[in-house]
C-alpha positions in Angstrom: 0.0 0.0 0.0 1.2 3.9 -0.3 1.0 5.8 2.3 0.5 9.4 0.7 1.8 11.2 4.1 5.2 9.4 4.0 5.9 10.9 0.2 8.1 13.8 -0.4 6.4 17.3 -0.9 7.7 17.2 -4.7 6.4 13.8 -5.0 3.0 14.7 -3.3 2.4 18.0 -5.9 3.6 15.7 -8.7 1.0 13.4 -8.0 -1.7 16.1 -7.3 -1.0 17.9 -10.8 -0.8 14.6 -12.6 -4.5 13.1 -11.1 -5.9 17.1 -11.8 -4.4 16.2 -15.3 -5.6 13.0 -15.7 -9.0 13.4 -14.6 -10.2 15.9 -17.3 -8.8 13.3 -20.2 -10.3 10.4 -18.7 -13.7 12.4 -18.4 -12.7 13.4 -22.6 -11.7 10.1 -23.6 -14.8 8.7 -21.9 -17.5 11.0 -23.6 -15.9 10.4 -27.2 -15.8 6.6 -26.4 -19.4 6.6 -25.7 -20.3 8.9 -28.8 -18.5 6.3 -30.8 -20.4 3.1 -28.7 -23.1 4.7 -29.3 -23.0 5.6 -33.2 -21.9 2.2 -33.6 -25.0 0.5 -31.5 -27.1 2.8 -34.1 -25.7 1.8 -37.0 -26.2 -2.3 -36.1 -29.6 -1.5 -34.8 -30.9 0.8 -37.7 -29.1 -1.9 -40.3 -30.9 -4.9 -38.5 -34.2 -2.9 -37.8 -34.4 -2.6 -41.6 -34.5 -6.2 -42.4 -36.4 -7.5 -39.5 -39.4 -4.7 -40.2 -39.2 -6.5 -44.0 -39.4 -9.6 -42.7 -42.7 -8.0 -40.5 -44.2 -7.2 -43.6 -44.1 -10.2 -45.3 -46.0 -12.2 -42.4 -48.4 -9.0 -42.2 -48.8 -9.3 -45.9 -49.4 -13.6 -45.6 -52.1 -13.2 -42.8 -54.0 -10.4 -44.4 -53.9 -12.7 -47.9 -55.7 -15.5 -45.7 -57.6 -13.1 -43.8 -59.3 -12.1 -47.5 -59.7 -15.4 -48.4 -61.5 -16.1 -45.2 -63.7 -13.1 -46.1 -64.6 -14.5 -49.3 -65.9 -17.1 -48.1 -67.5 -15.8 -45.3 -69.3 -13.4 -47.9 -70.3 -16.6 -50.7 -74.0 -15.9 -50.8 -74.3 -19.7 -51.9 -72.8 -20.9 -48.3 -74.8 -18.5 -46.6 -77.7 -19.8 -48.4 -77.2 -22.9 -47.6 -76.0 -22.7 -43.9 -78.9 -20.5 -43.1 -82.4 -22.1 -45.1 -80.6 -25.5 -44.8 -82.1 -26.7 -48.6 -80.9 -29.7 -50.7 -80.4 -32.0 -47.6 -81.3 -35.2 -49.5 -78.4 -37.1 -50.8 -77.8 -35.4 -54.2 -78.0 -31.9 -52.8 -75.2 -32.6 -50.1 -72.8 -33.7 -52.4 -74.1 -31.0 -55.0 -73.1 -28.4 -51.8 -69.8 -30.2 -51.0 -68.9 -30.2 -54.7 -69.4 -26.2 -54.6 -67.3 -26.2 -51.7 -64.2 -28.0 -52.5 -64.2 -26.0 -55.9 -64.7 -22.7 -54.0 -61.5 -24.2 -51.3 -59.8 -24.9 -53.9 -59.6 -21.7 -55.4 -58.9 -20.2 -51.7 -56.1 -22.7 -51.6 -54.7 -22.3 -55.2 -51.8 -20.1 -54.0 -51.2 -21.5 -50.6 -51.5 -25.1 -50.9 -50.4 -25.7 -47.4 -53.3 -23.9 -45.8 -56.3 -25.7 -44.8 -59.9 -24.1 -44.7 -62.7 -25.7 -42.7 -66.5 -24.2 -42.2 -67.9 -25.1 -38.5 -72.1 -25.2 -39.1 -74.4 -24.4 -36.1 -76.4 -27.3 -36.9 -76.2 -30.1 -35.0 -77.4 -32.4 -37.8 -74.5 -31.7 -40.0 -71.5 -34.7 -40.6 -68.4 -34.6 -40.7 -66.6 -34.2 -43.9 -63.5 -32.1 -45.4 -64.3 -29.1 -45.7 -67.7 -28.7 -43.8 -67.9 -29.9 -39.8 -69.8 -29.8 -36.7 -69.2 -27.1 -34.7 -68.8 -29.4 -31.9 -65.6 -30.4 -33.2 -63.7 -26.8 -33.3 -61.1 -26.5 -31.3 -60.4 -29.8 -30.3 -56.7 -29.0 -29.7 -57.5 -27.6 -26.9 -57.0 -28.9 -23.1 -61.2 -28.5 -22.7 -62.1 -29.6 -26.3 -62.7 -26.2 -27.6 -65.5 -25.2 -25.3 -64.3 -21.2 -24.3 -62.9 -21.0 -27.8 -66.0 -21.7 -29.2 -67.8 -19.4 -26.6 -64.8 -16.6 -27.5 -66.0 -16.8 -31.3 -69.3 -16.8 -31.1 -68.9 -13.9 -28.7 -67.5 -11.5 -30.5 -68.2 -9.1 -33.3 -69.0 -10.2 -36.8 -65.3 -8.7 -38.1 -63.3 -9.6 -35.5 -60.7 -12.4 -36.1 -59.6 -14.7 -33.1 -56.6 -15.7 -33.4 -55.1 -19.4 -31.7 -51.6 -20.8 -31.9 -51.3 -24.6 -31.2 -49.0 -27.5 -31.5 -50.1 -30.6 -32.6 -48.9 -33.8 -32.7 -48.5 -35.3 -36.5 -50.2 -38.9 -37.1 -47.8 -41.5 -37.3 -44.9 -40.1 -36.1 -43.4 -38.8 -33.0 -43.1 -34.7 -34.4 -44.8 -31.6 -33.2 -46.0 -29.3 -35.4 -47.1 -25.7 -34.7 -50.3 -23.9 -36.5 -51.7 -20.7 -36.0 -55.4 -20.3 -36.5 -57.6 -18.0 -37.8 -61.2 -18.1 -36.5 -64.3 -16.0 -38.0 -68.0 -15.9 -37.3 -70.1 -16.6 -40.3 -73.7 -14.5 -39.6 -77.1 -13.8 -40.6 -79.3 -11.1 -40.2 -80.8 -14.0 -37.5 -78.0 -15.0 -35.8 -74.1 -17.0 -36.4 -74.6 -19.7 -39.2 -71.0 -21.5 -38.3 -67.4 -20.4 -37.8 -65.0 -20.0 -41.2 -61.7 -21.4 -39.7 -58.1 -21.3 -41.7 -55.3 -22.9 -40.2 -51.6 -22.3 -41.6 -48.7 -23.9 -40.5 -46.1 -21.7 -38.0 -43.3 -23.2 -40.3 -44.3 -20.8 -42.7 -43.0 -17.7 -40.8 -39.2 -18.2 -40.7 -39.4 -17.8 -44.4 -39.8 -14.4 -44.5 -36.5 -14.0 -41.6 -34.2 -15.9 -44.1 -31.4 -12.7 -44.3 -28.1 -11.8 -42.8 -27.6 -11.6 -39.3 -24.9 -10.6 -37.4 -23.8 -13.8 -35.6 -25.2 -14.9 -32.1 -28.0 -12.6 -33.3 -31.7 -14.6 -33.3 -35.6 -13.4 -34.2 -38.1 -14.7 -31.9 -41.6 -14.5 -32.1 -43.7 -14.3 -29.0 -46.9 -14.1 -28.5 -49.0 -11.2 -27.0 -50.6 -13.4 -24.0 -47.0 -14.4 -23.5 -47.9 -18.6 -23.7 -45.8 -19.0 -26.3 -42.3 -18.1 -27.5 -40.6 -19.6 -30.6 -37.3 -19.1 -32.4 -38.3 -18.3 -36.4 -34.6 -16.5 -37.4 -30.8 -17.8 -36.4 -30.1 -19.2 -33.0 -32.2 -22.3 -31.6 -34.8 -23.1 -29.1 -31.6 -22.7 -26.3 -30.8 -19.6 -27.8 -34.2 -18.1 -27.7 -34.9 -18.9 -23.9 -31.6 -17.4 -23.0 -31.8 -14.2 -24.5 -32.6 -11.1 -22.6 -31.7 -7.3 -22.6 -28.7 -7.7 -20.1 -26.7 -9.3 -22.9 -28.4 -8.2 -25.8 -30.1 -5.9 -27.8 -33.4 -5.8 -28.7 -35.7 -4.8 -32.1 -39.2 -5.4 -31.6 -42.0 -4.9 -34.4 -45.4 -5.6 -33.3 -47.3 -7.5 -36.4 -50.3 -5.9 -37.3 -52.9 -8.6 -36.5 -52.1 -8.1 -32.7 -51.3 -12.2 -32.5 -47.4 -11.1 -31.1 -44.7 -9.4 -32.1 -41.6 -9.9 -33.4 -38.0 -9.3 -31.8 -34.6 -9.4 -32.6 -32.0 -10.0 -30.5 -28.6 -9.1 -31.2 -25.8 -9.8 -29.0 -24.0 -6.4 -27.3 -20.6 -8.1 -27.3 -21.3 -7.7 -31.6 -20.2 -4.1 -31.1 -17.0 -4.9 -28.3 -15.7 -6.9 -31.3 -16.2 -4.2 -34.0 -14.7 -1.5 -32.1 -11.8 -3.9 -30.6 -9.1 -2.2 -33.6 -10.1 1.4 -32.5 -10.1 0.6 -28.7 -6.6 -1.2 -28.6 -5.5 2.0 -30.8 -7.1 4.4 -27.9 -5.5 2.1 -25.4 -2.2 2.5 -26.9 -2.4 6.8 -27.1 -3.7 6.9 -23.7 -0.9 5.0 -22.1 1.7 7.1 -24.0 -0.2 10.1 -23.4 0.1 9.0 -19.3 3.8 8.4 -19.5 4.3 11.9 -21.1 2.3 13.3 -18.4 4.5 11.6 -16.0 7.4 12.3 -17.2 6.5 16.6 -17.1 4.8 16.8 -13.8 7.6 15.3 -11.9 9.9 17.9 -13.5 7.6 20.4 -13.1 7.2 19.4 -9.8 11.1 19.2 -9.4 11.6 22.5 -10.0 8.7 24.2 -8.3 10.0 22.7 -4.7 13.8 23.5 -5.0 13.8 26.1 -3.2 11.3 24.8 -0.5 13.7 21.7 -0.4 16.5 24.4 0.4 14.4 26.3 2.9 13.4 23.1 5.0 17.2 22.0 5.5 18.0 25.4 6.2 14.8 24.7 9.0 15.7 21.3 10.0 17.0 22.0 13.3 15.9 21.7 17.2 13.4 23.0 18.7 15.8 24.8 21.1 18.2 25.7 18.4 16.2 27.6 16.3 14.7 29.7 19.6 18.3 30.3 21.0 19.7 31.4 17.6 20.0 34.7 17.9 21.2 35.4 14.3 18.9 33.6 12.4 18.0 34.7 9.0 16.7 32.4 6.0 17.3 34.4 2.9 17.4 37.7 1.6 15.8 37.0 -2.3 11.7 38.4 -3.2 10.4 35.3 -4.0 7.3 33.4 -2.2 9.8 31.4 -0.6 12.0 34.2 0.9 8.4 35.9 2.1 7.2 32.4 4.0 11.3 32.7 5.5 11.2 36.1 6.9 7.3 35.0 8.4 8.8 31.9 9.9 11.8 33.9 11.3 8.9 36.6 12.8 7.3 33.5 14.3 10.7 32.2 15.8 11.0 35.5 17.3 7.7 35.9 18.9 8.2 32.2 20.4 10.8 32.9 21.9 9.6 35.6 23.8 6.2 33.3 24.6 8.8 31.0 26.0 10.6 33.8 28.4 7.1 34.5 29.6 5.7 31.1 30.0 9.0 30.2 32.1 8.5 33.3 33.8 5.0 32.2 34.6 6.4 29.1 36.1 8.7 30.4 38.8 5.7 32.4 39.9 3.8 29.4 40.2 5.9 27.2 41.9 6.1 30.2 44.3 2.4 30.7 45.1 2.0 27.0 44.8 4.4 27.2 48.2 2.8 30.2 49.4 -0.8 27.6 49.3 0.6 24.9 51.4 1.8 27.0 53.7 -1.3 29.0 54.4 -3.0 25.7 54.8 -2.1 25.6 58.0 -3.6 28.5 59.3 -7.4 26.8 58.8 -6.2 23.9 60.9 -4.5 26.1 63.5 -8.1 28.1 63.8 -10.1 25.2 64.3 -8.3 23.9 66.7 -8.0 27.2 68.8 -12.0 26.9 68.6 -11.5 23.6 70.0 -9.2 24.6 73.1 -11.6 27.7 73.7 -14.8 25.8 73.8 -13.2 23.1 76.8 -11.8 26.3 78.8 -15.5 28.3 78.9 -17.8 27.4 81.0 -20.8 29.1 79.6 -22.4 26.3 78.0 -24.1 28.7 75.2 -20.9 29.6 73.6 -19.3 26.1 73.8 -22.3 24.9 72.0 -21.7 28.1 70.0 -18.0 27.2 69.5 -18.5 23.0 69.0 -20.7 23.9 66.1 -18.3 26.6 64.8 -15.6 23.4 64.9 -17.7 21.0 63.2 -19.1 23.6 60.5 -15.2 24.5 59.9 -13.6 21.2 59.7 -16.6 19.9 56.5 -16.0 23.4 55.1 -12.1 22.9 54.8 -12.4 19.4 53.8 -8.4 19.2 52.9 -9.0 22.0 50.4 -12.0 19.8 48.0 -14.7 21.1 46.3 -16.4 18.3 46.6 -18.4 16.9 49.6 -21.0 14.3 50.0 -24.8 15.5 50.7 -24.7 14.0 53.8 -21.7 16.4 54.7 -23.2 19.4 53.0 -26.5 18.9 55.0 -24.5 18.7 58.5 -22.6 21.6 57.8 -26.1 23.5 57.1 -27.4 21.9 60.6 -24.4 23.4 62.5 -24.7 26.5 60.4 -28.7 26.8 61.4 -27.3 26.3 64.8 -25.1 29.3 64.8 -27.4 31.8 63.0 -29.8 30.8 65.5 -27.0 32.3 68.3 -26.0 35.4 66.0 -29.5 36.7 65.3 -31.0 35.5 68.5 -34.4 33.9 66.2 -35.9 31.1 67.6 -37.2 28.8 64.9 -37.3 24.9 63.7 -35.6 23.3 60.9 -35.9 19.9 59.6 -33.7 17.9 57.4 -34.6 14.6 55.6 -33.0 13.0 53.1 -34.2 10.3 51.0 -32.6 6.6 51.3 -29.4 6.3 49.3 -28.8 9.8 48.3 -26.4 11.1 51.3 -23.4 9.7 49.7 -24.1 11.4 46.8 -21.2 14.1 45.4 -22.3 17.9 45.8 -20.6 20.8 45.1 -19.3 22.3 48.8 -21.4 25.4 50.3 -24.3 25.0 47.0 -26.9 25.1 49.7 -25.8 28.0 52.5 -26.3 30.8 50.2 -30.5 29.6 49.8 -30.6 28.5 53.7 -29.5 32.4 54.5 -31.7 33.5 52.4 -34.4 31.7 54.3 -33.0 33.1 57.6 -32.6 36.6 57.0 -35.3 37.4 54.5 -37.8 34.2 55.3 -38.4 33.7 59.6 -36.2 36.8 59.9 -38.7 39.0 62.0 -41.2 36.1 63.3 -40.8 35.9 67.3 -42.2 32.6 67.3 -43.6 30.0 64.8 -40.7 30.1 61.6 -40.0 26.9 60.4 -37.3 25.9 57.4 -37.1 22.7 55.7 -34.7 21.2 53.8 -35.4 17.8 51.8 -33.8 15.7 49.5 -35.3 13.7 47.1 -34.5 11.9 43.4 -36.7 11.8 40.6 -36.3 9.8 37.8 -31.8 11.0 36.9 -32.2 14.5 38.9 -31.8 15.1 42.7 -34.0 18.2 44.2 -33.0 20.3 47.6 -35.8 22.0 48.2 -35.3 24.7 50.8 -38.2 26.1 52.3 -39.5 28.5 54.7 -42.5 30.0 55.8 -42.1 33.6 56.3 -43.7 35.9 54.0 -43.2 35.1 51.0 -41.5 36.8 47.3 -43.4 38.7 45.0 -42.7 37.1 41.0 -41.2 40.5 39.5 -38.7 40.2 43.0 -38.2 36.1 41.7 -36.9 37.6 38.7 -35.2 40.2 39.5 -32.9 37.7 41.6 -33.0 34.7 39.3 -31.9 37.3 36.8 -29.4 39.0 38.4 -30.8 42.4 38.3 -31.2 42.8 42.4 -28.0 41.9 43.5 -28.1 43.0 47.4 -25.8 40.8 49.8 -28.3 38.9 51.1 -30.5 38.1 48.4 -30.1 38.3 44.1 -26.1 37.9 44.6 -26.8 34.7 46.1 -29.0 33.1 44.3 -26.9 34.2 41.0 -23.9 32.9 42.6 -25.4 29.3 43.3 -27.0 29.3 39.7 -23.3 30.2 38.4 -22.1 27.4 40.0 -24.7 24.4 39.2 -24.5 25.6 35.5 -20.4 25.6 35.7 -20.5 22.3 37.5 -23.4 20.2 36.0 -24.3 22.1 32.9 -27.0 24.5 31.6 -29.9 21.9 32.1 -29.7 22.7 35.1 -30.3 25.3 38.0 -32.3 27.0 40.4 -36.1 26.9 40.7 -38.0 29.6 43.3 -41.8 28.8 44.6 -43.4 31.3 46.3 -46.4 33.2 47.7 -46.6 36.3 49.2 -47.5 35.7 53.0 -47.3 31.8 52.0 -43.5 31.1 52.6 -41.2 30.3 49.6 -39.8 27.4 48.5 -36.1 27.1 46.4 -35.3 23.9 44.7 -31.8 22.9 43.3 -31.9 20.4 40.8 -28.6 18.3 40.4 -27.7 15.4 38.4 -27.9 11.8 40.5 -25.1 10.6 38.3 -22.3 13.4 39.1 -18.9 12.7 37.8 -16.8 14.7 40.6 -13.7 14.6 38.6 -15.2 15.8 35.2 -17.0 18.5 37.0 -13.6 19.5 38.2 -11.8 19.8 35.1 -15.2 21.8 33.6 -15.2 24.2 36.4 -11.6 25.0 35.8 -12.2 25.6 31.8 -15.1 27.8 32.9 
């Protein structure tokens, strides 16, 4: 396999020019080839089209001669005469009638002796003979002894001419022969006197296909019900099953009588083999065209990247060479390739100073990085003060006060994460309910319940205290007795809700979204909430936030909608994009 990266650039544009060149001749060569396909197809078609509607014509021309003669003698007053008042039918007369008929046969038969004419009479009475039968016995050839044939005649309209094609089996010998029939009713002004029948052997029709063909080629009739399908021109029986328009193609001529049509099949690898002289000559231009081509895009190609060539070894150096190299220049000449030099030596220049800055920016880092784990101590070095002053008070107010100051400190520092579990979260919010209870001196209940299975679930640290101040100061803030704030945790369907809730007086709407909006921004209120909506969006995503419930003298209610599935770590890295 080639592997198109791994080539040279002069290679690579070689190949590019030479495909761009290429594909415009192929696209040329291809439309002339099938202009000259196509001319050629129309030439054999038009040739063959020729003789086969010839051919057409003389099996039109035969079946209209017998269709004439079947008129005449559907049109003999004497037959009608005698068909209709049924006269003469002693002994003397019949043969006097049959006499009359074989002459007037005869003369209907003069030119075609291998056509045979037979009248069907209505009557029941009448025998058997030659020319003159019961019209029991039409059709007899067929599978239910003529019975719908015999209905289809008599059915239709006095100049209509039903057609049959059957294949019989000769007396005395083991051959089929095939006959096509022609059927017409013989009326009165009273009603059908007998059928007129003519039947003329199918052999008859390859006669008129007896001309050149183009070899492989074959003409096969088939009829219009599709029953039958018959070779009558070059090829065989094999041959005539097997052709079809994938591999050949196809002249049809419908015969005038409507019995079939006609179609010639001539085979499509006829005009591969008349065209082979002029393809191998195309063949043999295009491949030296293609080696001409060649042979001037790769010197084209040559001498379009020599002086890229020159400017990559000139380039093709370290990383720390070329930023160190204070005296780099690549060439002095006005070309395109001198231009793209001097660019590539700004670049250099400006990367260099990027790379003062960036290590720069390093040292500083490494200092306040440092600076961070020593200041860590300072958290640890409050709580435990806390710790020493709550065992040496003895007013048991503020070491409550100070116990729940130590406990809210130590989940709030959490070894510097961001991350806590709800649990945590909710028992820094209990301590914290405990203190603002101290600081403001409001008495008031809270509850916290959390549903089974979601306390150690990951939260983003302090995502609740800015909504639980917000239900101290401007919920219960102001009640002497009676405020109440809840806080419950529950999962529905992939979301958790904390709802916080109060039941002080209540927010007007247009004050809901002033503060979901960010438009009031006071300490204690918009800022907040803005803040915490900030932070779920940053954290979980934009789907979702902060909802606020609330009637005015009702209480209010704000629910935090968080993801049950939290990825801590992928939150992290978000946040830090953010």
């Amino acid at each position: 396999m080639f592997r198109f990266g791994k080539w040279k650039y002069r290679h690579k544009i070689a190949a590019i020019i030479f495909i761009f060149s290429l594909i415009p001749m192929l696209v040329l060569g291809s439309v002339l080839f099938f202009n000259v396909w196509q001319g050629k197809v129309a030439d054999i078609l038009e040739k063959n089209e020729a003789q086969l509607a010839g051919g057409v014509a003389g099996v039109d021309n035969m079946l209209a001669s017998n269709v004439d003669k079947m008129l005449f003698i559907n049109n003999n007053f004497y037959i009608n005469n005698y068909l209709e008042t049924k006269t003469d039918q002693n002994l003397v007369g019949i043969m006097s009638f049959n006499d009359y008929l074989q002459s007037v046969i005869g003369a209907v038969k003069a030119d075609l002796s291998n056509v045979d004419v037979v009248i069907y009479s209505m009557d029941e009475a009448t025998l058997n003979g030659d020319y003159l039968r019961n019209i029991a016995t039409l059709g007899a050839f067929e599978a239910d002894g003529g019975r719908r044939l015999r209905e289809e005649i008599l059915a239709s309209n006095d100049g209509s001419i039903t057609w049959r094609l059957a294949t019989l089996s000769e007396d005395g010998t083991d051959a089929d022969s095939t006959y096509l029939y022609a059927f017409k009713k013989l009326s009165s002004f009273r009603g059908p006197l007998g059928v007129t029948e003519i039947r003329m052997p199918f052999s008859s029709f390859p006669t008129f296909f007896q001309f050149e063909m183009p070899k492989g080629s074959m003409v096969v009739f088939e009829t219009s019900d599709g029953a039958f399908r018959f070779p009558i021109g070059g090829g065989d029986d094999d041959g005539a099953a097997s052709a079809s328009p994938e591999n050949h193609y196809e002249i049809r001529q419908a015969l005038k009588s409507g019995i079939g049509t006609v179609t010639m099949y001539v085979p499509r690898a006829l005009v591969f083999q008349e065209l082979r002289g002029y393809l191998l000559a195309v063949a043999a231009m295009f491949v030296g065209v293609t080696i001409m081509l060649f042979v001037t895009v790769e010197t084209v190609a040559f001498f379009l990247t020599k002086k890229f060539e020159v400017l990559f070894r000139r380039m093709n150096t370290t990383v720390e060479n070329l930023i160190n190299n204070e005296n780099l220049q690549i060439s002095t000449t006005d070309d395109e390739f001198s231009r793209m030099g001097n660019v590539f030596f700004e670049l250099i220049v400006r990367i260099r100073d990027y790379y003062k800055r960036i290590t720069e920016f390093e040292s500083e880092r490494t200092v306040l990085e440092t600076q961070l784990l020593q200041e860590r101590i300072n958290p640890h070095f409050l709580y435990n003060t806390l710790s020493t002053m709550r065992w040496i008070s003895g007013d048991e107010r503020i070491r409550t006060v100070i116990h729940s100051m130590v406990r809210y400190y130590r989940i709030a520092l959490n070894k510097g994460s961001s991350i806590v579990t709800i649990e945590q979260e909710l028992d820094m919010m209990r301590e914290y309910l405990s203190l603002q209870k101290f600081a403001y001196g409001i008495e008031f209940d809270f509850e916290i319940f959390v549903e089974e299975g979601l306390g150690d679930k990951p939260l983003v640290k302090h995502l609740l205290q800015p909504v639980v101040e917000n239900a101290v100061l401007h919920g219960i803030n102001g009640r002497e007795t009676g405020g109440a704030i809840g806080i419950r945790v529950t999962r529905h369907a992939d979301d958790i809700r904390i709802a916080i809730s109060d039941n002080g007086a209540g927010i007007d709407p247009e004050r809901i979204r002033q503060m979901l909006s960010g438009e009031s921004v006071s300490l204690y209120s918009g800022y907040g909430m803005v803040n915490t909506r900030k932070r779920i969006e940053v954290y979980y995503g934009p789907s979702y936030g902060i909802e606020i419930a609330s009637e005015p003298g009702q209480g209010t209610t704000v629910t935090l909608r968080v993801p049950a599935g939290f990825d801590a770590a992928a939150a992290a890295v978000r946040a830090q994009r953010s």
